[in-house]
C-alpha positions as CSV (number, residue, x, y, z in Angstrom):
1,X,11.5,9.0,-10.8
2,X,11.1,9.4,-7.1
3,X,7.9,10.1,-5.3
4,X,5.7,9.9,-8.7
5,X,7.0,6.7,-9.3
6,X,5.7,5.1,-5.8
7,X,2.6,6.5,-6.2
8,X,1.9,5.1,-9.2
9,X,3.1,2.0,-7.9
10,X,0.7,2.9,-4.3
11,X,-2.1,2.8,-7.0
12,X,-1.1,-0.8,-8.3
13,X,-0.4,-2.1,-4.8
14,X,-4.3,-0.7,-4.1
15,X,-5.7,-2.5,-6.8
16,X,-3.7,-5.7,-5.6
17,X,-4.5,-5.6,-2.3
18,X,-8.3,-5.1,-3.2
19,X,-8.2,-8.2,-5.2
20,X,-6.3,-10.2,-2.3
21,X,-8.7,-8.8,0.4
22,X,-12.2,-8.7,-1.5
23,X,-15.9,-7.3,0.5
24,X,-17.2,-4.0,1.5
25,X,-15.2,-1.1,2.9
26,X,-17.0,2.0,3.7
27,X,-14.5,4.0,1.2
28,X,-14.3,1.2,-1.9
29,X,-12.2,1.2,-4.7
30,X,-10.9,5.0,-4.3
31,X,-10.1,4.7,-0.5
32,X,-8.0,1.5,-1.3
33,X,-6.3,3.2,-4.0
34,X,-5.2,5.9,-1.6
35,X,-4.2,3.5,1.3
36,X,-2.6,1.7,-1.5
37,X,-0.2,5.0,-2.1
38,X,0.4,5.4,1.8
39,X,1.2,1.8,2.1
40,X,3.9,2.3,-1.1
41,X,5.2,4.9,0.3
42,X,5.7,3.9,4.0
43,X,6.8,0.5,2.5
44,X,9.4,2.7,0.3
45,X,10.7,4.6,4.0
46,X,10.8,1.4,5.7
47,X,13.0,-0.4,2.9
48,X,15.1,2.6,2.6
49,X,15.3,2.9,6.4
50,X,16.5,-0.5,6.8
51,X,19.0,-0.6,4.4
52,X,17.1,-2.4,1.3
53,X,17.3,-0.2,-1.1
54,X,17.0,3.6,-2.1
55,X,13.3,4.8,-3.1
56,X,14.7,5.3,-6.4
57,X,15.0,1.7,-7.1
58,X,11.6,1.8,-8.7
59,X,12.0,-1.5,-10.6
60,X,13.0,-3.9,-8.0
61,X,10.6,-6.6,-7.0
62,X,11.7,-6.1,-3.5
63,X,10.2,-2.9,-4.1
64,X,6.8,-3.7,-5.5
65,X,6.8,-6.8,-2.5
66,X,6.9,-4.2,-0.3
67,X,4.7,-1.5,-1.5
68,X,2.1,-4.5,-1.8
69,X,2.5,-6.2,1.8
70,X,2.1,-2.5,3.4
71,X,-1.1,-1.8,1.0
72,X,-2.0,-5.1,2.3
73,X,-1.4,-4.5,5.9
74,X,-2.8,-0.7,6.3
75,X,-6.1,-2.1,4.2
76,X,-6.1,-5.0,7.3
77,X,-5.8,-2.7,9.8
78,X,-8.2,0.0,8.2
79,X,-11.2,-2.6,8.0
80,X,-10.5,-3.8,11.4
81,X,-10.7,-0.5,12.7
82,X,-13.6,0.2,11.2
83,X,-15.7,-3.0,12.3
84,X,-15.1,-2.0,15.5
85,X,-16.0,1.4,15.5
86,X,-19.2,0.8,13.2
87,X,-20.4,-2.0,15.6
């Protein structure tokens, strides 16, 4: 499954992290589907990296806990950054 398979899971990690961090974002739903993927898949190199797990291991709840707290994260740190440079 591979790549395809943490991006679909980037997509429900977007829609999660949208629902955990509701309010306006310049880029709505679409943009936090996308930083939703980059957050999967940087979540998947990081767990790999340190020895969790492969990025194969698709349905591990390790996995999706991850994939979700870097959506979560990277949609933190995208809204702060762009409070600050809107205002």
């Amino acid at each position: 499954m591979g790549i395809l398979a943490w991006i679909i899971l980037g997509l429900a990690a977007g829609l999660v992290a949208n629902v955990i961090l509701p309010g306006d974002e310049p880029g709505g739903v679409r943009l936090s589907l996308a930083i939703g993927v980059l957050g999967a898949l940087i979540g998947g190199a990081m767990a790999s990296a340190f020895g969790l797990g492969g990025v194969s291991d698709f349905f591990d709840p390790q996995r999706w806990l991850v994939a979700g707290a870097g959506a979560v994260l990277l949609l933190v740190n995208y809204r702060a950054i762009s409070r600050q440079n809107s205002g």
